[in-house]
C-alpha positions as CSV (number, residue, x, y, z in Angstrom):
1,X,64.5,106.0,102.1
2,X,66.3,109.1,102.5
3,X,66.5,111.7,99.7
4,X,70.8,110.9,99.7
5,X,69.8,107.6,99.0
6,X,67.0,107.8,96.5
7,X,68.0,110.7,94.3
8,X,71.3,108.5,93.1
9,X,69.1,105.4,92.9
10,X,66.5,107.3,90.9
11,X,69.1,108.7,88.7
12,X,70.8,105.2,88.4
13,X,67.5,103.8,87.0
14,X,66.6,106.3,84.5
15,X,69.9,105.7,83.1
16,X,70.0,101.9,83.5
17,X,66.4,101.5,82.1
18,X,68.2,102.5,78.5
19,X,71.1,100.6,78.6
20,X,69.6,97.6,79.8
21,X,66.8,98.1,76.7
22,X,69.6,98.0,74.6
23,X,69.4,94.0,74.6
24,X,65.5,93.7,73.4
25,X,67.2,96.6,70.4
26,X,69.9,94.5,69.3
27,X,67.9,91.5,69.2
28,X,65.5,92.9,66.9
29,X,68.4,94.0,64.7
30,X,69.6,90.9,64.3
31,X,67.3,88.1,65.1
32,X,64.4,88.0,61.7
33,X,61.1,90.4,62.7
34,X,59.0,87.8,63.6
35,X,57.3,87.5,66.9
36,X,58.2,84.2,67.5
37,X,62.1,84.9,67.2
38,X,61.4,88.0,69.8
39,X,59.4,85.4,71.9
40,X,62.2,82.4,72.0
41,X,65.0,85.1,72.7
42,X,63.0,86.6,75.3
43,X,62.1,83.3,76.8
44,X,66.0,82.4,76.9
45,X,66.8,85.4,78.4
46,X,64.9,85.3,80.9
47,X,66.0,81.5,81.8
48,X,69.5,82.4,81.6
49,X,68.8,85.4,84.4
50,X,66.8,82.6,86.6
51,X,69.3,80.0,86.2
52,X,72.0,82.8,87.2
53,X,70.2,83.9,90.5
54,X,69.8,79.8,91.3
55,X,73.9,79.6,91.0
56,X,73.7,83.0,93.2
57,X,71.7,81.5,95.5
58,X,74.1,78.0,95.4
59,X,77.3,79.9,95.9
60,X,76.9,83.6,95.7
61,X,80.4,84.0,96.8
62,X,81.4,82.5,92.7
63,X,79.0,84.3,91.8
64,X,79.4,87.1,92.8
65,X,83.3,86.6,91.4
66,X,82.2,85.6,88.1
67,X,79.8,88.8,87.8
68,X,82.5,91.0,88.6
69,X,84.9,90.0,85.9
70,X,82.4,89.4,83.1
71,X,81.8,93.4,84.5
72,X,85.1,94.3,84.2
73,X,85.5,92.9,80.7
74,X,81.9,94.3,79.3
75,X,82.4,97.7,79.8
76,X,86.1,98.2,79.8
77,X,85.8,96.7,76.2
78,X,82.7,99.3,75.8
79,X,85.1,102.1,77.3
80,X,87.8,102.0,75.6
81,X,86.3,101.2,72.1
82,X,84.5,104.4,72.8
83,X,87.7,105.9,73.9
84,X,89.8,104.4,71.5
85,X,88.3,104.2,68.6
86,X,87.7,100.5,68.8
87,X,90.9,99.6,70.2
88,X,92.7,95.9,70.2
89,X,95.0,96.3,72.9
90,X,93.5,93.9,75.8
91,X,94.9,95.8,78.4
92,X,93.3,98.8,78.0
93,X,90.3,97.3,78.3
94,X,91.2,95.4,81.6
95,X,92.5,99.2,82.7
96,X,89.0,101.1,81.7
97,X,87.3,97.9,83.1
98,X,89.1,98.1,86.4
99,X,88.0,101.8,86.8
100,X,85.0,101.0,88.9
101,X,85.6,98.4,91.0
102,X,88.9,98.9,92.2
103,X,88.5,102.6,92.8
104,X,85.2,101.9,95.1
105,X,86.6,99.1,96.8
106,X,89.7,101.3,97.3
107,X,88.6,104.8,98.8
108,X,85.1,103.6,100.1
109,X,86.1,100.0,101.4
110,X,83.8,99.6,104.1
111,X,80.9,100.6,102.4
112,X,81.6,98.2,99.6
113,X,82.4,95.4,101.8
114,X,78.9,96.2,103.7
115,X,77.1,96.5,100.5
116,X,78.8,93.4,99.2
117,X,77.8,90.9,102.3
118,X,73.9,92.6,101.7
119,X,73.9,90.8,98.6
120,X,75.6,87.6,99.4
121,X,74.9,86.8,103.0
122,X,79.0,85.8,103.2
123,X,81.8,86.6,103.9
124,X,83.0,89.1,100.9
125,X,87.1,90.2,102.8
126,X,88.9,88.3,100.1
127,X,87.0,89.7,97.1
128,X,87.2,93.3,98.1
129,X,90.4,93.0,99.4
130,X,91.4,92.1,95.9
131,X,89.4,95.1,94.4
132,X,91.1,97.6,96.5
133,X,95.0,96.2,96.1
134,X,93.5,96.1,92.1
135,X,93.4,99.5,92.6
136,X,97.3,100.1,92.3
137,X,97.5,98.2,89.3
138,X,94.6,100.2,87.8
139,X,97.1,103.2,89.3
140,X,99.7,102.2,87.4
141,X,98.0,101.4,84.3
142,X,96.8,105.0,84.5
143,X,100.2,106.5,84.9
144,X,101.7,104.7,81.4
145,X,97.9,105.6,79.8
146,X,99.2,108.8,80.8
147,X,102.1,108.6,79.2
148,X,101.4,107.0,76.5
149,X,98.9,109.0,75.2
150,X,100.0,112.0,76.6
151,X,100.0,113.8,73.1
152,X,96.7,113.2,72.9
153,X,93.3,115.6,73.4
154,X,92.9,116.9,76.8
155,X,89.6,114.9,76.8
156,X,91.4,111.8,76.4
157,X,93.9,112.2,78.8
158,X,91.4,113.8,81.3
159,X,88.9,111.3,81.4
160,X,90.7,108.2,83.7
161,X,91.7,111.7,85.7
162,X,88.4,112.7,86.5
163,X,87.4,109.3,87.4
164,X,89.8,108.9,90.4
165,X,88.7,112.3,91.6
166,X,85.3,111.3,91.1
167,X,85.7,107.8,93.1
168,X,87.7,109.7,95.4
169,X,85.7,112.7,96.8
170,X,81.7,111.2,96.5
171,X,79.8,109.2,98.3
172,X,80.0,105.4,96.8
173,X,76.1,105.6,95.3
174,X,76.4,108.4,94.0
175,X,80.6,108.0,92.4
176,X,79.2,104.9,90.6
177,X,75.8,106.6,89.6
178,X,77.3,109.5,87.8
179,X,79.3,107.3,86.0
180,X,77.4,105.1,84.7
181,X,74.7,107.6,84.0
182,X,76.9,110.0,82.2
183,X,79.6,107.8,80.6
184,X,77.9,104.7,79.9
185,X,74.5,105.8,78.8
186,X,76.5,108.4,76.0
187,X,78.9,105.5,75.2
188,X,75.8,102.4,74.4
189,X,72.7,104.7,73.8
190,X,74.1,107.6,72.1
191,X,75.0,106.2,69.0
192,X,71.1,104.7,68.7
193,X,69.9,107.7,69.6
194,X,72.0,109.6,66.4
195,X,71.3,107.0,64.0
196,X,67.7,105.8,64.4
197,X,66.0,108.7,66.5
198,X,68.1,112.1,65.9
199,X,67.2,111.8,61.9
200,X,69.7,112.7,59.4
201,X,68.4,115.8,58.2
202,X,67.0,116.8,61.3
203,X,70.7,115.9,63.2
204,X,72.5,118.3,60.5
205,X,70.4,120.7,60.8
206,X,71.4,120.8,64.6
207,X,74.8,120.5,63.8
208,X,74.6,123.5,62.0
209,X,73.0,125.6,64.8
210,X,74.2,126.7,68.2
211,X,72.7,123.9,70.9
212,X,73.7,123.1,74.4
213,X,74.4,120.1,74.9
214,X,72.2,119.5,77.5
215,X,69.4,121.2,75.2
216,X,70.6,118.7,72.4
217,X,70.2,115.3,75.3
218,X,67.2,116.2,76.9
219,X,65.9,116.6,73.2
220,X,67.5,113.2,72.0
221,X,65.8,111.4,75.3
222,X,62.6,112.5,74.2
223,X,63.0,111.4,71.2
224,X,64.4,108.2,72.4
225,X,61.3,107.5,74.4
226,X,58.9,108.0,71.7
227,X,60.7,105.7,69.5
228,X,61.0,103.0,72.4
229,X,57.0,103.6,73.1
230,X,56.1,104.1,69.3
231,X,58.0,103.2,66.9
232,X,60.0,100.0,68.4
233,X,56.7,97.4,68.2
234,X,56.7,97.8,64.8
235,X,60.0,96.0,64.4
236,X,58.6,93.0,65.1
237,X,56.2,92.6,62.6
């Protein structure tokens, strides 16, 4: 594998491995702390993911349709309560949920389309010719978020603008790597990280003094895997 390739895959793994561990967290936050409740949700997660790659299998083409809206939906509604402050409105989540798909599909169509048939063995025309045309309605969308908000922090409005640019000049690995490393690992593992591995005292105290933020993250992902290696077993018994 060349080093293009792997550094964006390695990258996309050390942030994934988080996020996706954030499903064994919440279960034992709100399933009781006994092993056998870790067990039977374990067990049914892990039918549920071979049932899903059966239907793949059956009719990847549906599948592959049905993955990409429950996407869409999952983190747009993960976006834009981060952005938002837990906003109701529906449509901005369909607009933050958009971002990804429609923007690959749209400046890096082949590659998408390529990457797309690897996975399903099909035909994939219609579904990422859908993504990319998406793309002007995610346009759109952007232009009244835009205006809409257009009062608001420059971070806000910035944001949705610094995703087209970064859809638009990188490669398609790495466009969707940065962006789920850097905006969906701060969105879903951030807030664990503050509240059950940054301690209180200890998170004042930093509050108070002058850290980099990247001295303040690498710290917090330390942190984050000694809790995960040392203190997480012990919420099960």
């Amino acid at each position: 594998m060349e080093l293009t390739t792997f550094s964006p895959v390695a990258l996309l793994l050390i942030g994934g491995l988080p996020h996706g561990a954030m499903d064994a967290y919440l279960a034992v936050r709100i399933f009781p702390k006994k092993l056998s409740w870790i067990l039977s949700f374990t067990a049914v997660y892990l039918i549920l993911i071979g049932a899903f790659l059966v239907i793949w299998r059956l009719a990847p083409n549906l599948s592959l349709t049905v993955f990409l809206l429950a996407s869409i939906w999952h983190f747009g509604k993960l976006d834009a309560n981060t952005q938002l402050k837990n906003s109701s409105s529906i449509s901005w989540k369909i607009f933050f949920g958009l971002t990804v798909p429609t923007n690959l599909a749209f400046f890096h169509t082949n590659e998408v389309r390529v990457l797309l048939e690897m996975l399903t063995l099909e035909n994939v025309d219609l579904i990422v010719d859908s993504l990319a045309h998406g793309w002007w309605l995610w346009l759109i969308m952007m232009i009244v978020y835009q205006a809409k908000f257009f009062n608001a922090p420059l971070r806000l409005r910035g944001e949705p603008l610094g995703h087209l640019l970064l859809f638009a000049v990188l490669p398609p690995l790495w466009s969707f790597c940065l962006y789920f490393v850097l905006i969906l690992f701060r969105a879903t593992c951030d807030p664990m990280l503050r509240r059950h591995v940054l301690y209180p005292a200890e998170l004042r105290a930093r509050q108070g003094a002058n850290y980099s933020k990247i001295s303040h993250w690498s710290n917090g992902v330390t942190r984050y895997l000694k809790y995960s290696c040392v203190r997480m077993p012990n919420l099960f018994y």
